[in-house]
N, C-alpha and C positions, 0 to 999 in steps of 0.2 A: 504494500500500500504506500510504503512513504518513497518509493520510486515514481509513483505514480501521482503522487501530492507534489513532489519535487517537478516534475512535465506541467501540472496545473501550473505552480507558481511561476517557472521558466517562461511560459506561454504570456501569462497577466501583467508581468513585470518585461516582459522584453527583456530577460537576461538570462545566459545561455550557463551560468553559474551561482547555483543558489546552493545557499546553508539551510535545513529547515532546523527553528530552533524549539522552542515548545508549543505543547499543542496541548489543547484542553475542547471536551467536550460536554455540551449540556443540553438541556430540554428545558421545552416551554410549550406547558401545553401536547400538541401532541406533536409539535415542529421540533427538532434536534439539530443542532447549531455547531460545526467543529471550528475552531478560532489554529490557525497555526500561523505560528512567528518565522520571518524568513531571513535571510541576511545575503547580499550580494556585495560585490567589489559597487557596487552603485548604490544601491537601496537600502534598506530596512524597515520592517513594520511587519504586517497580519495580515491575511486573507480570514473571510470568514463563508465555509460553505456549509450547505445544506446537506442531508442525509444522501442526493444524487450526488454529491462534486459538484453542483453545479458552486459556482463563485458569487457572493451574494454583495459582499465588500469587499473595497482593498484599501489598506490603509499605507500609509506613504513617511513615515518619520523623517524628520531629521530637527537641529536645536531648537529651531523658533518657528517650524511650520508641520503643521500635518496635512498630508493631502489625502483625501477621502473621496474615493470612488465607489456609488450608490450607483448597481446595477440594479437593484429592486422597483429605483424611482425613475433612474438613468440622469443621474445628476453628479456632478462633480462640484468638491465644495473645497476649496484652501483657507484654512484656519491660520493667521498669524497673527503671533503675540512678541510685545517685547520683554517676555519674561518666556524661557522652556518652559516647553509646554510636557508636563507631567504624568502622563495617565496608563497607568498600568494594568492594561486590561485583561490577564493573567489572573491577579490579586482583585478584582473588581468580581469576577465571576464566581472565584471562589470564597467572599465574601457573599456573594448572591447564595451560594449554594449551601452555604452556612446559615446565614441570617435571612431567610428567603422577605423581599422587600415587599411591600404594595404596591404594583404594577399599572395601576390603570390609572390613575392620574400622569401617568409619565411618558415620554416619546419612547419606544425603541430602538430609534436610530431616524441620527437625524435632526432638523432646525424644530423649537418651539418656542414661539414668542409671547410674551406674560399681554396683558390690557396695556395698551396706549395711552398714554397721557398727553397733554396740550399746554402748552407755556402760556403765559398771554400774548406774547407776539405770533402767535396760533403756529407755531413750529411744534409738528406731533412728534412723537418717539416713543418705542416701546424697548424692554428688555426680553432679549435674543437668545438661546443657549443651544448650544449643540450637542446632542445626546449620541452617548454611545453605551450598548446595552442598559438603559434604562439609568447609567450614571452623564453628570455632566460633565461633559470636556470643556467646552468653552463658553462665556458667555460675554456676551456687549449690548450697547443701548446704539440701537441702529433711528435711523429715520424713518416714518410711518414711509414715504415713498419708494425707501431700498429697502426694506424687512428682508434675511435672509430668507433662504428657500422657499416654497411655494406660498407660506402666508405671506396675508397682506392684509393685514389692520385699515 
Protein backbone atom coordinates (compact mmCIF):
# COMPACT_ATOMS: atom_id res chain seq x y z
CA UNK A 1 0.00 0.00 0.00
CA UNK A 2 2.42 2.75 0.97
CA UNK A 3 4.00 2.16 -2.71
CA UNK A 4 1.01 2.90 -3.87
CA UNK A 5 0.26 6.02 -1.52
CA UNK A 6 3.95 7.18 -2.60
CA UNK A 7 2.53 7.15 -6.81
CA UNK A 8 -0.66 9.03 -5.39
CA UNK A 9 1.43 11.60 -3.64
CA UNK A 10 4.27 11.77 -6.65
CA UNK A 11 1.21 12.33 -9.04
CA UNK A 12 -0.57 15.48 -6.64
CA UNK A 13 2.62 17.07 -5.96
CA UNK A 14 4.48 16.86 -9.38
CA UNK A 15 7.43 15.35 -7.64
CA UNK A 16 9.02 12.37 -8.84
CA UNK A 17 10.61 11.82 -5.14
CA UNK A 18 8.71 11.60 -2.05
CA UNK A 19 9.33 10.71 1.66
CA UNK A 20 5.96 9.54 3.06
CA UNK A 21 6.13 10.48 6.78
CA UNK A 22 3.18 9.73 9.20
CA UNK A 23 -0.06 8.75 8.55
CA UNK A 24 -3.16 8.48 10.80
CA UNK A 25 -6.51 7.21 10.12
CA UNK A 26 -10.11 8.15 11.40
CA UNK A 27 -13.85 8.09 10.96
CA UNK A 28 -16.65 10.34 10.86
CA UNK A 29 -19.65 9.14 10.61
CA UNK A 30 -19.68 6.58 8.24
CA UNK A 31 -16.82 8.53 5.98
CA UNK A 32 -13.17 7.40 6.97
CA UNK A 33 -10.48 9.86 6.35
CA UNK A 34 -6.45 8.77 5.91
CA UNK A 35 -4.27 12.07 6.57
CA UNK A 36 -0.45 11.04 5.35
CA UNK A 37 2.58 13.51 5.78
CA UNK A 38 4.92 13.74 2.77
CA UNK A 39 8.34 15.31 2.28
CA UNK A 40 10.14 16.15 -1.20
CA UNK A 41 13.48 17.84 -2.08
CA UNK A 42 10.59 20.65 -3.00
CA UNK A 43 7.50 20.29 -0.68
CA UNK A 44 6.01 19.23 2.53
CA UNK A 45 2.74 18.87 4.05
CA UNK A 46 -0.42 16.08 3.82
CA UNK A 47 -2.63 14.64 1.58
CA UNK A 48 -5.86 13.69 2.85
CA UNK A 49 -7.98 10.64 1.16
CA UNK A 50 -10.91 8.82 1.26
CA UNK A 51 -11.54 5.16 1.84
CA UNK A 52 -11.11 4.82 -2.44
CA UNK A 53 -7.55 6.81 -2.62
CA UNK A 54 -9.30 9.14 -4.03
CA UNK A 55 -7.24 12.73 -2.92
CA UNK A 56 -9.70 14.95 -1.18
CA UNK A 57 -6.96 17.79 0.01
CA UNK A 58 -3.60 18.67 -0.31
CA UNK A 59 -1.90 20.68 2.00
CA UNK A 60 1.35 22.74 1.00
CA UNK A 61 3.67 23.90 4.03
CA UNK A 62 6.25 25.96 4.35
CA UNK A 63 7.30 29.15 7.22
CA UNK A 64 4.64 31.65 6.63
CA UNK A 65 2.24 30.09 4.12
CA UNK A 66 0.00 27.06 3.64
CA UNK A 67 -1.27 26.26 0.57
CA UNK A 68 -4.53 24.39 0.55
CA UNK A 69 -5.91 22.47 -2.37
CA UNK A 70 -9.94 21.68 -1.92
CA UNK A 71 -10.78 19.06 -4.49
CA UNK A 72 -14.11 18.57 -2.79
CA UNK A 73 -15.15 22.23 -3.54
CA UNK A 74 -12.39 22.60 -6.36
CA UNK A 75 -10.98 25.71 -4.63
CA UNK A 76 -7.41 26.66 -3.83
CA UNK A 77 -6.91 28.90 -0.93
CA UNK A 78 -3.04 30.54 0.40
CA UNK A 79 -3.00 31.23 3.96
CA UNK A 80 -0.32 33.99 4.83
CA UNK A 81 0.75 35.12 8.11
CA UNK A 82 3.43 37.10 9.49
CA UNK A 83 3.84 34.96 12.24
CA UNK A 84 4.48 30.54 11.38
CA UNK A 85 1.84 29.33 10.87
CA UNK A 86 1.49 26.34 13.53
CA UNK A 87 -1.00 23.49 13.04
CA UNK A 88 -0.22 20.00 13.79
CA UNK A 89 -2.73 18.19 12.21
CA UNK A 90 -1.23 14.69 13.46
CA UNK A 91 -1.85 15.95 17.22
CA UNK A 92 -5.35 17.76 16.36
CA UNK A 93 -6.82 14.24 15.32
CA UNK A 94 -5.67 12.43 17.87
CA UNK A 95 -6.93 15.00 20.21
CA UNK A 96 -10.33 14.50 18.26
CA UNK A 97 -10.03 10.95 18.80
CA UNK A 98 -9.55 11.24 22.51
CA UNK A 99 -11.60 14.10 23.58
CA UNK A 100 -14.35 13.58 20.66
CA UNK A 101 -15.49 17.46 20.17
CA UNK A 102 -19.15 18.87 19.08
CA UNK A 103 -19.17 18.96 15.45
CA UNK A 104 -21.83 20.65 14.10
CA UNK A 105 -21.45 24.19 14.90
CA UNK A 106 -18.16 23.86 13.12
CA UNK A 107 -16.67 23.93 9.35
CA UNK A 108 -14.96 20.73 8.32
CA UNK A 109 -12.77 22.20 6.05
CA UNK A 110 -12.48 25.09 4.81
CA UNK A 111 -13.50 29.35 5.10
CA UNK A 112 -16.29 30.25 7.81
CA UNK A 113 -17.12 33.76 8.58
CA UNK A 114 -18.75 34.96 12.06
CA UNK A 115 -21.94 38.18 11.48
CA UNK A 116 -20.62 41.27 9.86
CA UNK A 117 -20.45 44.29 11.58
CA UNK A 118 -20.78 48.10 10.09
CA UNK A 119 -18.57 51.08 11.26
CA UNK A 120 -20.34 54.38 10.96
CA UNK A 121 -18.54 55.31 7.86
CA UNK A 122 -20.63 52.01 6.66
CA UNK A 123 -17.26 50.18 5.87
CA UNK A 124 -18.77 46.39 6.77
CA UNK A 125 -16.36 43.52 7.86
CA UNK A 126 -16.68 40.28 9.30
CA UNK A 127 -14.32 37.70 11.19
CA UNK A 128 -12.99 34.83 8.79
CA UNK A 129 -11.22 31.57 9.89
CA UNK A 130 -10.07 28.76 8.13
CA UNK A 131 -10.91 25.28 9.31
CA UNK A 132 -9.08 22.25 9.06
CA UNK A 133 -10.69 19.17 10.54
CA UNK A 134 -13.01 20.97 12.48
CA UNK A 135 -9.81 22.92 14.25
CA UNK A 136 -8.99 26.43 13.33
CA UNK A 137 -5.94 27.27 11.29
CA UNK A 138 -6.36 30.70 10.43
CA UNK A 139 -8.37 33.51 11.13
CA UNK A 140 -8.71 37.44 9.98
CA UNK A 141 -11.30 40.27 9.69
CA UNK A 142 -11.78 40.53 5.80
CA UNK A 143 -14.13 43.16 4.17
CA UNK A 144 -17.81 42.25 3.67
CA UNK A 145 -16.87 42.73 -0.39
CA UNK A 146 -13.70 40.13 -0.35
CA UNK A 147 -15.06 37.57 2.44
CA UNK A 148 -12.83 34.42 1.84
CA UNK A 149 -14.28 31.46 0.20
CA UNK A 150 -17.78 31.08 -1.14
CA UNK A 151 -19.51 33.26 1.77
CA UNK A 152 -20.41 36.47 1.31
CA UNK A 153 -22.07 38.52 4.06
Amino acid sequence: MEQNVAKIIEKNINDDEVNIGRSVSFGQGIEEYTIIEFFSKNNSGFIVMDNNFNVLYKVIKSENTLTINNYVEATTDILKTDNNISFDVFKWVNEIRENPIETNNRKFWGWSCGDSWTLPNGQCYANCCYYVFWGQVYCNVYGCGGLPGSQQT
